[in-house]
N, C-alpha and C positions, 0 to 999 in steps of 0.2 A: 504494500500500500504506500504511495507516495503522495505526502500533502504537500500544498503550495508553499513555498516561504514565506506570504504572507499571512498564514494561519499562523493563528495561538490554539496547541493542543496540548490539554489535560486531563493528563491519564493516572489512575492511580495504578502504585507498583511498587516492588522493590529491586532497587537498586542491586548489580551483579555484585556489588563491591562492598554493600552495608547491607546489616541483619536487619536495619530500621525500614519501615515503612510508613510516605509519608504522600503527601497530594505536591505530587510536582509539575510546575510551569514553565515549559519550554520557551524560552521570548523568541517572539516573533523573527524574522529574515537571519537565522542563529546560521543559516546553511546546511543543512540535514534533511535526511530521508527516512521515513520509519518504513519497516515493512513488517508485514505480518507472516510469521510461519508457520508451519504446518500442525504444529505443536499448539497452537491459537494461542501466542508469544508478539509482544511486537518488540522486535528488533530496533535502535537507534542507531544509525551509523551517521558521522558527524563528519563535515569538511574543513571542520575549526573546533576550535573548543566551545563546548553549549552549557550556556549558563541555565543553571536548574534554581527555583526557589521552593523552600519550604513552609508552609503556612502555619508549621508549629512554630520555626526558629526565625521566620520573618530576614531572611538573611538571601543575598544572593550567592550562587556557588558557581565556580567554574571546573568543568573537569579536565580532567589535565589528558593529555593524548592517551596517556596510558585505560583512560576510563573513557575514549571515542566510541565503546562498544558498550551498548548499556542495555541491560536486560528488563525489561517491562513484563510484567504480568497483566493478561489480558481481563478488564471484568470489563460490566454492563455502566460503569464509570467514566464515560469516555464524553468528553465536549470539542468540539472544535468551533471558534469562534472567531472575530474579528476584532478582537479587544487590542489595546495597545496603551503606551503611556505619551501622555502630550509634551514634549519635549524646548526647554525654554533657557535660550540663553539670554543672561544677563552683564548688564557692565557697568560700573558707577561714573561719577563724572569724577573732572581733576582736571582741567584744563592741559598743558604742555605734558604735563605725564600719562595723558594717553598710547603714548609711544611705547612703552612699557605691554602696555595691553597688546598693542599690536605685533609687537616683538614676539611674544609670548604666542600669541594666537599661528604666526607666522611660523611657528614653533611645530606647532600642532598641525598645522596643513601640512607640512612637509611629511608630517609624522603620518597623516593618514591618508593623504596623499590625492585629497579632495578638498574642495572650498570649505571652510568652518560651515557655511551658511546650510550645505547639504543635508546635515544633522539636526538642524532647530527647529519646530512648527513657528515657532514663536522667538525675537530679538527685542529685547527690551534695553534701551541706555538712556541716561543723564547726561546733559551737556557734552563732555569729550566722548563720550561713551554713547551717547545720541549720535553722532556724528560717524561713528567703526558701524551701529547699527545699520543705518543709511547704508553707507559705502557697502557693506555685507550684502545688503538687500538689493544692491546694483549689481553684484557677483565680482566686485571689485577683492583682487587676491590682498590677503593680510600685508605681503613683503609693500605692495603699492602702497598701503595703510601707513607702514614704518617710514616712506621714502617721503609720503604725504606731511607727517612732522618737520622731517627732518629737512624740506628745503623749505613750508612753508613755515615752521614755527617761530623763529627768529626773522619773522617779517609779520606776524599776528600781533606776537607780544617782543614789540623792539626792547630791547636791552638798552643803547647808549652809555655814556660815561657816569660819571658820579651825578656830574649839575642834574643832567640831564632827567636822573633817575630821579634825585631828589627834587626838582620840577614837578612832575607827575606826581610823582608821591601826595603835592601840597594840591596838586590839581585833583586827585582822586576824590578827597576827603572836604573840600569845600569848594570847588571848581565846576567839575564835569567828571565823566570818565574817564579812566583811566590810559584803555583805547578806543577807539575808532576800532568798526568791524569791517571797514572796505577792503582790508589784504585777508581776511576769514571767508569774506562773500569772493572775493575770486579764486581765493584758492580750494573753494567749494567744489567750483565749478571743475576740479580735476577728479574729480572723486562722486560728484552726484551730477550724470547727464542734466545738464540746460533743458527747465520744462518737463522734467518728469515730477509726476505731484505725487501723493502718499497713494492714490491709486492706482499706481504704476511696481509699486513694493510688493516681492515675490513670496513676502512672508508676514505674518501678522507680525504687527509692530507695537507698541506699547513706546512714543518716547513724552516725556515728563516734559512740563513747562507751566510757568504760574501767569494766567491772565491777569495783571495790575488794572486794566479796566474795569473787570468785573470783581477783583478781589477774591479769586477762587483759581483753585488749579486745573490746569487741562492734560491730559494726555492725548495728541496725536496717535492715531490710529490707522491702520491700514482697513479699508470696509471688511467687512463682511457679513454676509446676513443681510438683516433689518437694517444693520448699521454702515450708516453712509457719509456722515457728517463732515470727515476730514478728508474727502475721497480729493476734491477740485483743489485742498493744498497745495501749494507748491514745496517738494522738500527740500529744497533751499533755505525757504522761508525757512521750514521745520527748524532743521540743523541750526539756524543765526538763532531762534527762540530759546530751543534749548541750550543753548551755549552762552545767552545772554545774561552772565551773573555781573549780578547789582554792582555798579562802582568800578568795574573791569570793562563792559561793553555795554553800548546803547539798547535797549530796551527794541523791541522788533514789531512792525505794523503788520497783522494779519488781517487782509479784510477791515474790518472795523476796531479790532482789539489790539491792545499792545502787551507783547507779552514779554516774562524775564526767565532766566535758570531754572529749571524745574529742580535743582538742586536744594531751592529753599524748602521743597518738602519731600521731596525723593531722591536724594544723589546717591541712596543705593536702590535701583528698581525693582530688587527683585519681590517687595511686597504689590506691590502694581500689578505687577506682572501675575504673579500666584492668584491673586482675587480675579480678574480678566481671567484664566485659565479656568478655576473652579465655577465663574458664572456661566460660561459660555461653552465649555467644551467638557469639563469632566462628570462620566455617566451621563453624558448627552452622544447621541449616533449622527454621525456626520456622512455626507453621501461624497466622495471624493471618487471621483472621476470613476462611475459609476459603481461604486464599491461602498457598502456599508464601514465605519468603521467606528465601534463606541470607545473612548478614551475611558481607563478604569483609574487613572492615576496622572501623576504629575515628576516627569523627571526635570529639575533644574540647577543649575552651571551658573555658581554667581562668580564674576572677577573681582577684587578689590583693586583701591590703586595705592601707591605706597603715600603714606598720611605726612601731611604737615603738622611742623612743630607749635602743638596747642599748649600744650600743659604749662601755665607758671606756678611758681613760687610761693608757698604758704604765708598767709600774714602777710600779703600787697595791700595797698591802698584798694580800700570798699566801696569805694566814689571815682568809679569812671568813666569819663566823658566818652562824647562820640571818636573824637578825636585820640583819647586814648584806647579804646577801645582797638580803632583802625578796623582790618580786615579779620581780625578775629571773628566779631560778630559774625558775620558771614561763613566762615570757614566752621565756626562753633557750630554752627544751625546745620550744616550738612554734614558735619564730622559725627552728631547725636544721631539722624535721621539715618545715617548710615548703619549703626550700631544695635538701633533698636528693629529697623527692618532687618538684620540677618538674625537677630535674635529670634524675632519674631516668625519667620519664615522656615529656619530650621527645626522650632519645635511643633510647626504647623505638620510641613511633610514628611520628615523622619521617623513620625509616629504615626502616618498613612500607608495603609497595603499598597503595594503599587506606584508605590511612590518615592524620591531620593532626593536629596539637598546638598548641595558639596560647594565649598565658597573658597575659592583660591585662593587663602591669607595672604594679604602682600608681604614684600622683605619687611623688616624693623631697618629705619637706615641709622647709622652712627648718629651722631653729635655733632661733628662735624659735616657728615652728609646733608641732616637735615636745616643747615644755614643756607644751604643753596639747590635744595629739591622742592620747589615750591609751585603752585598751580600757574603761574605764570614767569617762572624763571627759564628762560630758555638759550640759555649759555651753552657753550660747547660741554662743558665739565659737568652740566646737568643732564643735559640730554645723554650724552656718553656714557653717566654712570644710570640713567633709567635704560637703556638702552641692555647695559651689562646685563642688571636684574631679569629684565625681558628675557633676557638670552637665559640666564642662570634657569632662570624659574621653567622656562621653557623646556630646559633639557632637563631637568626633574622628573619635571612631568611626563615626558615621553617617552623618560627610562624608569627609574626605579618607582617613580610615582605614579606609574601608569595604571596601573590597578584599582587606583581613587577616582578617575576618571573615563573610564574605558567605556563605561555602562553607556555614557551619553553617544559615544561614539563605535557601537556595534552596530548600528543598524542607520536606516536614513531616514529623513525625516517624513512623515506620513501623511499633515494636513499639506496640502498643493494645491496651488489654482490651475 
């Protein structure tokens, strides 16, 4: 008997290698064939390793070559179905250290040797991380993502000499902005086609931004369904919205509304993103290109980016102005929102069947790292050592650490237009 690869079949059995018997789940496109013998036996023969789960121990398992031949006992226990888990990449914002991410991610393509984008139903990012979503959802390769930093970054957020810095600095805080977003809006345009609007996006989208008009947050959205509202955006627009944190860059006209950073309440998305999955898609059946398919669970891939230096000093002055304050405020308000959504999110689907949460802790940088790793520092000696990390974390991940991550990258992604 040979099923499709895109079946999910659950057979109860015992395992050729354990005395235990338990209800195993073969995940779907694993690469396998069962056949049935004469013996009324099904046979598993496997073209890879096939990840089995138990529903007493709630754990995923892989068998190793030696266990490719796995012995099933045949009962009146048998489902085959179309179930599958909805799969959701996420990525925080951080302005110049997005590079990092894409590093990293560039990491991973090579490692599997497909577009990241192949794997996700769903791309969810904050400001810099709004901006890798885009680019992904254009099929644009990670390494163009890295190359995208590195000639535009030090033309977004200009550096200059001392006067010049401390200029700005006094401009930021009671002047205007910081920058101008005219070298951000063209060097957009390398990375997200001219005129392509959020209904043009190959994946559902989730990116975060705060309407100051209305005084409420929005998220951009790719349609689907019923839902149309952000279809005529332009993701141009999108990208400047998202990226638009307070005091760094001008505030963005969509249509009638101006919008800022969605950082100020989500610069990590991946609680967005999880709510949007659970209302829309999980144990809900979706017709995908002519094919039944009900989502029983939620797998998501959150990136962090490497944190600016927040923490002071016990026993400071209790009265501090705006002007003391500076860009903390800001950087506080997304450094919180960051912390309590992974908090939030990992005890949500951890404790779900069918479901996995795994958040790429970024490096800890030195002491001396973090004087000059900052959302808008883009020196050579910043980029180069987020760049390092990129790479570092990257080859972690693709060798020893592969195991923590593999789940998301077994199979490919399922919802498609």
């Amino acid at each position: 008997m040979d099923f499709k690869r895109s079946k999910t079949i659950k057979i109860f059995g015992e395992r050729k290698y354990s005395n235990s018997s338990y209800w195993f789940e073969i995940r779907k496109n694993s690469g396998f064939n069962i056949y049935q013998s004469k013996s009324g036996k099904y046979f598993i023969k496997a073209y890879k390793s096939i990840s089995l789960r138990s529903e007493k121990i709630n754990k995923w398992k892989s068998i190793q070559p030696k266990f490719r031949e796995t012995n099933m006992t045949r009962t009146t226990n048998m489902e085959i179905d179309n179930s599958a888990e909805f799969k959701i990449l996420s990525v925080d914002g951080g302005g110049i250290k997005g590079i990092y991410v894409a590093q990293l991610f560039s990491q991973i393509e090579k490692k599997i040797g497909n577009p990241i984008g192949d794997y996700f139903d769903m791309i969810a990012g904050t400001s810099t991380g709004g901006l890798i979503a885009l680019a992904i959802t254009n099929k644009v390769p990670c390494d163009k993502i890295v190359q995208f930093y590195l000639e535009h970054g030090p033309l977004i957020f200009p550096q200059g000499n001392f006067l010049y810095r401390w200029f700005r600095n006094i401009k930021q805080v009671i002047i205007s902005t910081k920058y101008g977003n005219t070298e951000l809006q063209k060097a957009l345009k390398g990375i997200i086609p001219e005129g392509n609007t959020m209904d043009s996006a190959n994946h559902i989208l989730c990116i975060p931004s705060f309407n100051i008009t209305k005084g409420q947050p929005r998220v951009f959205k790719k349609p689907f369904g019923p839902y149309h509202k952000d279809g005529r955006c332009s993701m141009l627009d999108v990208g400047l919205a998202t990226s638009a944190a307070p005091t760094y860059f001008p505030s963005v006209q969509i249509e009638n509304d101006q919008f800022v950073d969605g950082g100020l309440f989500a610069n990590n998305p991946s609680m967005i993103a999880y709510t949007e999955a659970a209302d829309h898609f999980v144990n809900k059946t979706h017709s995908i290109n002519g094919e039944e398919i009900k989502y029983n669970g939620i797998q998501l891939l959150s990136i962090g980016l490497p944190g600016d230096s927040l923490g002071m000093p016990t026993k400071i002055k209790s009265r501090h102005s705006f002007f003391g304050w500076k860009d903390r405020l800001i950087k506080s308000a997304m450094t919180g929102s960051e912390y309590i959504a992974n908090y939030q999110v990992d005890k949500l689907l951890n404790s779900m069947m069918h479901s996995k949460f795994y958040r790429i802790i970024p490096p800890k940088l030195s002491t001396e790292q973090l004087k000059h790793i900052t959302m808008d520092n883009s020196s050579k000696r910043a980029i180069s050592t987020l760049l390092s990390y990129g790479q570092e974390v990257g080859d972690i991940y693709t060798s020893t650490q592969w195991h923590e991550i593999n789940v998301f990258f077994n199979n490919p992604r399922t919802f498609k237009f």
